[in-house]
C-alpha positions in Angstrom: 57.8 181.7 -35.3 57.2 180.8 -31.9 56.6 177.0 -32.8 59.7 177.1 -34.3 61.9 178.3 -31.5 60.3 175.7 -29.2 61.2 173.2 -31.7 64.7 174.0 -31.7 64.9 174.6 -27.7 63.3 170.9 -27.4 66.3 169.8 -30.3 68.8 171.2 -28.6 67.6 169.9 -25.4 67.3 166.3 -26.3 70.9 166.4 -28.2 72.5 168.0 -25.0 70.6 165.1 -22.9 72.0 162.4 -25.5 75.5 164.1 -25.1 75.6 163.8 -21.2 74.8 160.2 -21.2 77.5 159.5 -24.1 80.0 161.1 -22.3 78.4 159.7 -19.1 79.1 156.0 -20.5 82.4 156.4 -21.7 83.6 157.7 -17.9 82.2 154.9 -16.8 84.0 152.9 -19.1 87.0 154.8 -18.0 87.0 154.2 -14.9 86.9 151.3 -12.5 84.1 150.7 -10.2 85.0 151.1 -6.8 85.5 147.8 -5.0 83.2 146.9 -1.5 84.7 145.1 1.2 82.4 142.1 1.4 80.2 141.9 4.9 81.2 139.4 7.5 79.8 136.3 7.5 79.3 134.1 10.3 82.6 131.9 10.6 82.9 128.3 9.7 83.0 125.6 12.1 85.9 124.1 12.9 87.0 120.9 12.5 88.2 118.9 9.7 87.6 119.6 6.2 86.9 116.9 3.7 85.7 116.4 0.7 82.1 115.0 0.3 80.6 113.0 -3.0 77.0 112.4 -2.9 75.7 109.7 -1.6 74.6 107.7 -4.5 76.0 104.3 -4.6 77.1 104.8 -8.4 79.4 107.6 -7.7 81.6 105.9 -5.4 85.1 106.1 -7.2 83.8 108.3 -9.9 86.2 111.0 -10.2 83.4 113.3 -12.0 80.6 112.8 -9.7 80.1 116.5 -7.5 81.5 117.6 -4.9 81.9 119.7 -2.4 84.1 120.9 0.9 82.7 121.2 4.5 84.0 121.7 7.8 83.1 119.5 10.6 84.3 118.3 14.1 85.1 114.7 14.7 84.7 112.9 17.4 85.4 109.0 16.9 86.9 106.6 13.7 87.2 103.3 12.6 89.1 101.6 10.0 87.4 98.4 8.4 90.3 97.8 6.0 93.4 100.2 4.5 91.2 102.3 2.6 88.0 102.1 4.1 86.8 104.0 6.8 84.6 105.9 9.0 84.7 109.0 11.0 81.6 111.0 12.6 80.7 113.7 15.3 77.5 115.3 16.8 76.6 118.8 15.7 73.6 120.3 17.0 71.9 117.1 17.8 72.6 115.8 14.6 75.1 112.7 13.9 77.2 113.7 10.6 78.7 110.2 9.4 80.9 109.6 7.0 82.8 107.2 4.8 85.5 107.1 2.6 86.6 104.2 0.2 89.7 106.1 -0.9 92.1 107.0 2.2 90.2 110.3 2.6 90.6 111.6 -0.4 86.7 111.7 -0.8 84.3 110.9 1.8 80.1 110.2 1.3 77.9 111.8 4.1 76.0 108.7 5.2 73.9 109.8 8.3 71.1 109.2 9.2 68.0 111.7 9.2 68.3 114.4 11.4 65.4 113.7 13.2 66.7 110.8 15.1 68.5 113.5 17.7 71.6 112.5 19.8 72.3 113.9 22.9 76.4 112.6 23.1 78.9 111.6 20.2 78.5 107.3 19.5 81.7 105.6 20.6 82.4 102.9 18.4 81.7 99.5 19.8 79.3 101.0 21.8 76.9 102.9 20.3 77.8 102.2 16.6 79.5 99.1 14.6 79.6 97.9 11.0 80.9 94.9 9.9 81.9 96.0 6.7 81.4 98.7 4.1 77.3 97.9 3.7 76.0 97.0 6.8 76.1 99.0 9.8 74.0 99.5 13.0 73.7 102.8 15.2 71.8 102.9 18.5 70.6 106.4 19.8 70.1 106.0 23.3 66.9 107.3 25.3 67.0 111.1 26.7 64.6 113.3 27.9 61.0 112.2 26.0 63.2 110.0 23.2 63.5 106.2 23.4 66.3 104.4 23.0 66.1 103.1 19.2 68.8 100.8 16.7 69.1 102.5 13.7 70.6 100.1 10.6 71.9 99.9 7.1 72.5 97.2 4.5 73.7 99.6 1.8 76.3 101.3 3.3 74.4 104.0 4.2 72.2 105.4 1.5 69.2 104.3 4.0 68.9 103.6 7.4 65.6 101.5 9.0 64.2 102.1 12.7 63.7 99.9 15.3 62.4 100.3 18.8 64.5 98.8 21.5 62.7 97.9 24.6 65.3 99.2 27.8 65.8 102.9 27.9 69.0 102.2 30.4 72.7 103.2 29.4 74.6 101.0 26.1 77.5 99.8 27.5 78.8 97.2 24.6 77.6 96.7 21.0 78.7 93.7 18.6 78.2 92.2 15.5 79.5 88.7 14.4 77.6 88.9 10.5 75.6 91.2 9.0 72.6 89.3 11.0 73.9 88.2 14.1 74.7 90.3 16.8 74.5 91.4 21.1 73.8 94.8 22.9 74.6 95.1 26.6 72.8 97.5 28.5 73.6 98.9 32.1 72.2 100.6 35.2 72.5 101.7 39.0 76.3 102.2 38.1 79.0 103.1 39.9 82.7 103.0 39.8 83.0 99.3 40.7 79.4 97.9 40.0 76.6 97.8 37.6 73.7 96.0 37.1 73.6 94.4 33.5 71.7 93.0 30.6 72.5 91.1 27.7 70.2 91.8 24.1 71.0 89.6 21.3 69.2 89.2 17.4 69.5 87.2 14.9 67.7 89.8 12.2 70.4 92.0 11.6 68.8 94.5 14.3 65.0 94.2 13.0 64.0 92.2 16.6 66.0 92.3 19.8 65.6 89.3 22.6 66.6 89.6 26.4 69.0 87.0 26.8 70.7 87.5 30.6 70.2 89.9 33.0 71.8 89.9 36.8 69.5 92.4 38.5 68.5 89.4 41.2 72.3 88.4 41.4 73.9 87.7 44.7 77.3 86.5 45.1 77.1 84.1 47.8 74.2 82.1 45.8 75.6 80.0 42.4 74.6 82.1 39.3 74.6 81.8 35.6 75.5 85.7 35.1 78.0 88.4 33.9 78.3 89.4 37.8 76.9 93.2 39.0 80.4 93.9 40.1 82.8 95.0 37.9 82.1 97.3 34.8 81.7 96.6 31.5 85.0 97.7 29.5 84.2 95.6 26.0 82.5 92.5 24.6 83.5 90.7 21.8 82.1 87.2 19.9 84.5 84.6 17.9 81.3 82.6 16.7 77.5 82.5 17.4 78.0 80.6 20.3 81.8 82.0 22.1 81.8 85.1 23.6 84.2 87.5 25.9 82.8 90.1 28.5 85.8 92.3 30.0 85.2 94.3 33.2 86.8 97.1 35.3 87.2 96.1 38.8 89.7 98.6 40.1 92.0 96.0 40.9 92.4 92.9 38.2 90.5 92.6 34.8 87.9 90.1 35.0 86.8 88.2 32.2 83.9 86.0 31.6 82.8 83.8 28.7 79.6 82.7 27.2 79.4 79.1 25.4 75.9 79.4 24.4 75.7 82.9 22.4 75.2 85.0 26.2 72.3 83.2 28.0 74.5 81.8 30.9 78.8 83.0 31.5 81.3 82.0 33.5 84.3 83.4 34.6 87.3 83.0 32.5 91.3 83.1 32.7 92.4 84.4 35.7 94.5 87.1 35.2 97.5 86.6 37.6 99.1 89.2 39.6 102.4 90.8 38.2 104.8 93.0 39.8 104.0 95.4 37.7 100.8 95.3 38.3 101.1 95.7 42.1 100.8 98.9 44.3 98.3 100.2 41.2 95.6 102.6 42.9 93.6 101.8 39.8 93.9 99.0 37.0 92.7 99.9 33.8 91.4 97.5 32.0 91.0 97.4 28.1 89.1 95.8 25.6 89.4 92.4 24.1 90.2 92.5 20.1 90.8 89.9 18.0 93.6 90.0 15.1 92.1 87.5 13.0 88.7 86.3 11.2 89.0 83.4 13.2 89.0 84.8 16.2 92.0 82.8 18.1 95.1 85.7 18.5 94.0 88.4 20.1 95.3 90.9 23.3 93.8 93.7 25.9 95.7 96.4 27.6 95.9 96.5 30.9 97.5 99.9 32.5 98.6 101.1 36.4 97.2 104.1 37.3 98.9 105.9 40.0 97.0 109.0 41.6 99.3 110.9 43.1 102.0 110.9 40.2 99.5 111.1 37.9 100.8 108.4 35.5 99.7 105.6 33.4 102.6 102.5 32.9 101.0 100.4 29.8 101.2 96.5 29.8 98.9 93.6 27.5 97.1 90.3 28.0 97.8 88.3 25.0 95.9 85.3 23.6 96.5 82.8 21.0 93.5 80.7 21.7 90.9 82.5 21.4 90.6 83.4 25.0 91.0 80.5 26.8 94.1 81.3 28.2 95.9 84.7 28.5 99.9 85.6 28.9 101.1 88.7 30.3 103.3 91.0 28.1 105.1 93.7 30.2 105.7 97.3 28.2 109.1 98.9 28.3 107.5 102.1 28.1 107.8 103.3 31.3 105.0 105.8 33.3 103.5 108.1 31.1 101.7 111.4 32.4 100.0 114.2 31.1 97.0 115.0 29.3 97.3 111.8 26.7 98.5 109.2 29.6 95.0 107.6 29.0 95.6 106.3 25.6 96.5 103.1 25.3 98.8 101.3 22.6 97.5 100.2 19.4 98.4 96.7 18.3 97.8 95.0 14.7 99.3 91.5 15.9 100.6 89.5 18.3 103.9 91.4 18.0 103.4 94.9 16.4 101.7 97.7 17.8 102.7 101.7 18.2 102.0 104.3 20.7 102.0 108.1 20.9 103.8 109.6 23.4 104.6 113.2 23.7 105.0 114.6 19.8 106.6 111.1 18.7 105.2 107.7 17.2 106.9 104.8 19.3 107.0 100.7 17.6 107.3 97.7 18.9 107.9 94.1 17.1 108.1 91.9 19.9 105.1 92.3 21.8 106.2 95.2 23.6 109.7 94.0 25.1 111.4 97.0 23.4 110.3 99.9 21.5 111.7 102.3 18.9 110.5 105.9 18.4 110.3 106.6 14.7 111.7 109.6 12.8 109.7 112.8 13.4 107.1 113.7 11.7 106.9 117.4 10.8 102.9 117.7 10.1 102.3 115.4 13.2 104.5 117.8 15.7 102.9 121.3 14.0 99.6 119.7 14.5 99.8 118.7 18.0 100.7 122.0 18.9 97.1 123.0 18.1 95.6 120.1 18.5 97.6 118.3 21.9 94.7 115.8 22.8 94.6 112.5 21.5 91.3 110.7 21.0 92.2 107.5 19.2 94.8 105.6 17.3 94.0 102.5 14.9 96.7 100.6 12.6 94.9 98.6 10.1 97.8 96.9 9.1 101.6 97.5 9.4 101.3 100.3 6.7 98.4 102.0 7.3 97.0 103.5 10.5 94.7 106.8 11.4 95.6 109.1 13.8 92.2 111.9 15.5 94.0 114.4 17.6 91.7 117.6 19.1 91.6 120.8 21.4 88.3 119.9 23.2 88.3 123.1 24.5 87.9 125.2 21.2 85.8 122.3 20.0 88.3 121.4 16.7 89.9 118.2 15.6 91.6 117.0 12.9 92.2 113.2 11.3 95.7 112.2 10.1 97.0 109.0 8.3 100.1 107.2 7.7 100.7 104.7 4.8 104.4 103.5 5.9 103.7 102.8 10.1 103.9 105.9 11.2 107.1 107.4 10.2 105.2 110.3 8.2 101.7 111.7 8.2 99.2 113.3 6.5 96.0 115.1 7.1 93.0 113.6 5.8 
C-alpha cells in the first residue's frame, strides 16, 4: 500500500511539473519579450561616407561584387579624367586611399600597407601623383627613426613596391611625365624667402632615384647652373623628358626657371612684369604651373595680392600658350576676397574657363577672367557649407565635371561633392 501511494504522489507530481511548463510555454508565446535598449557603442568617425568594392581588379564595374560603407576623413583629391578619381586622408598613421572609376558611386580602398606610417596627410603633386588609373607613386617622408621611402604601383593599386630614397630632407615637388619617367625635389634650411634645394630624377618608374642638381654651394654673385636658394618652391612641372618649369615664392614676383636638359642645369625663365595690380602687395602668392593639354604648350598659374592688414586676397593668372616660353598677364574682375577661404585660388580647365568659390556661390568665367558670372545656387552646396565652411580644394576636369572637398578642420570632418553641369548643382559623393 505504501508503494502505491508513492507511485501516485510521484504521478501526480510529474503531471503537475509537465502542466507548469505547458502553461509556462504558452505565456511565453503570449507575450512579447521585453525589448533592451542596445549599449552604446563608440561613435563613428566622421567624414565622408562611401561605398567601398574590394580591391580585386575583376570587380571594378561589377555591380555584384561586395560591398560595404565606411566613414572616413578626407584630406586631398585628384581627378585624372570625368569619372576617375582619387581622394585619401591619414588616420592614425595610416594613409586610406581610394579610387573610384564611377563618379563616386563606388570607390576601391587602394592603400598601401599600414606599416609604412605617415606622420602628415600627402598633398598631391607633392607627396603623391599618378599618371593615370594604373600607375601611381607615393613618397612617405622621414620622421622620427623612419626614412624617407617612394612607394609605387603599376596596377592601380592592388600592390604597391618599396624603395629607399637616399635624402631624409623635406618633398617639396613630385612629377611624373610616363609611367617611367619622373623628378622629386627635395628642400632644406628653409625659410620664408629661401631654401636650399635638390633635384632627384629616375627613369625606372621610381625603382632607382639619381641626384641630378643641387644648389647647397650656390652664391649669387658667382655664374651658376641652379634652381637658385632664394625663392621657394611653389610647383614643378615637365612638358617632355628634357623641358621643365620650376615656380618659386619670392614674396615679391613669381620666379620661374626652366630646365632644357631633364633638370641637371636651369635658367631663369619669363620675366614676370610688374602690373598695377600687382603693386603695393605685402605678399605675392604665387601658384603652380599646369598645363591644359598632353602637349604641354597652353597652360596658366595664379598669381594673388595679399594684403595684411585687410586681410584679403585679389586673384589674377599668368597664361601661356607656348609652353612656357613666354607668359601674359590676365587681370581677375573678382575683386579682394577675405575670410577664412581667401587662400583658394581659381580653378581653370582652359585658357578661358575657370570657376571660383567665393562665399556660398560658384562664380565662372569664359574669357580668361575679364568677367565673371555667379551661377544659380546650389541648395546642397549652401546646407553643406554651413557645416563644413573651409574649402580645401576645387578641380574641374572638364567644363561639365568638377569636384568640390570642403571641411570643419576643427571637428576633424569633411565631405566631397561633384558637379556634372559646371557647377550649377551638386552632389555629395
Amino acid at each position: 500500500m505504501p508503494n502505491r501511494i508513492a507511485c501516485r504522489r510521484l504521478i501526480y507530481g510529474a503531471a503537475l511539473f509537465l502542466f507548469i511548463v505547458l502553461l509556462s510555454s504558452c505565456s511565453s508565446a503570449a507575450t512579447p519579450e521585453p525589448s533592451f535598449t542596445p549599449q552604446p557603442t563608440e561613435a563613428p568617425a566622421e567624414g565622408q561616407t562611401i561605398t567601398v568594392i574590394t580591391p580585386d581588379a575583376k570587380n571594378v564595374g561589377d555591380e555584384n561584387a561586395p560591398k560595404y560603407q565606411i566613414q572616413t576623413r578626407l584630406t586631398d583629391f585628384h581627378l585624372l579624367n570625368e569619372s576617375i578619381g582619387l581622394a585619401w586622408g591619414v588616420t592614425k598613421s595610416e594613409l586610406r586611399l581610394y579610387m573610384t572609376r564611377d563618379n563616386g558611386s563606388t570607390w576601391t580602398n587602394i592603400s598601401p600597407s599600414p606599416n609604412v606610417q605617415f606622420h602628415a596627410d600627402p598633398v598631391y603633386g607633392q607627396e603623391l601623383f599618378f599618371t593615370d588609373p594604373y600607375n601611381g607613386w607615393i613618397v612617405r617622408s622621414a620622421f622620427g627613426m623612419t626614412e624617407t621611402v617612394v612607394l609605387r604601383t603599376n596596377d592601380g593599386g592592388r600592390t604597391w613596391k618599396v624603395t629607399s630614397f637616399p635624402d631624409a630632407n623635406t618633398i617639396s615637388s613630385l612629377y611624373f611625365l610616363s609611367p617611367q619617367r619622373g623628378w622629386l625635389m627635395t628642400a632644406w634650411d628653409s625659410n620664408a624667402t629661401k631654401e636650399s634645394k635638390a633635384l632627384y630624377s629616375t627613369a625606372d618608374g621610381g625603382a632607382t632615384w639619381n641626384l641630378v642638381m643641387q644648389n647647397e654651394q650656390y652664391n649669387p654673385n658667382i655664374p651658376n647652373n641652379t634652381v637658385p636658394m632664394a625663392g621657394v618652391t611653389t610647383g614643378m612641372i615637365f612638358r617632355n623628358p628634357h623641358y621643365g618649369l620650376v615656380t618659386l615664392q619670392t614674396g615679391a614676383l613669381p620666379k620661374l626657371y626652366k630646365t632644357s636638359d631633364g633638370g641637371a642645369t636651369w635658367s631663369q625663365g619669363a620675366e614676370f612684369l610688374v602690373n598695377k595690380q600687382l603693386e603695393g602687395c605685402d605678399k605675392v602668392i604665387t601658384g603652380e604651373p599646369e598645363f591644359f593639354d598632353k602637349d604641354g604648350l597652353t597652360g596658366w598659374m595664379s598669381v594673388g595680392c595679399q594684403l595684411d592688414k585687410k586681410e584679403t586676397v585679389t586673384y589674377h593668372g599668368y597664361f601661356t600658350a607656348n609652353g612656357g616660353v613666354d607668359w601674359k598677364f590676365a587681370p581677375f574682375g573678382l575683386g579682394a576676397i577675405s575670410g577664412i577661404n581667401r587662400f583658394i585660388a581659381p580653378d581653370f580647365y582652359n585658357l578661358r574657363t575657370g570657376w571660383i568659390l567665393i562665399g556660398n556661390r560658384i562664380y565662372r568665367t569664359l574669357d580668361q577672367g575679364a568677367t565673371w558670372t555667379v551661377l544659380p545656387p546650389s541648395n546642397v552646396l549652401q546646407a553643406k557649407l554651413k557645416d563644413y565652411p573651409e574649402i580645401v580644394k576645387l578641380q574641374f576636369i572638364s567644363s561639365q565635371v568638377g569636384w568640390l572637398l570642403i571641411e570643419k578642420e576643427e571637428a576633424r570632418k569633411s565631405i566631397l561633392l561633384q558637379t556634372t553641369n559646371g557647377g550649377v548643382s551638386w552632389r555629395i559623393m
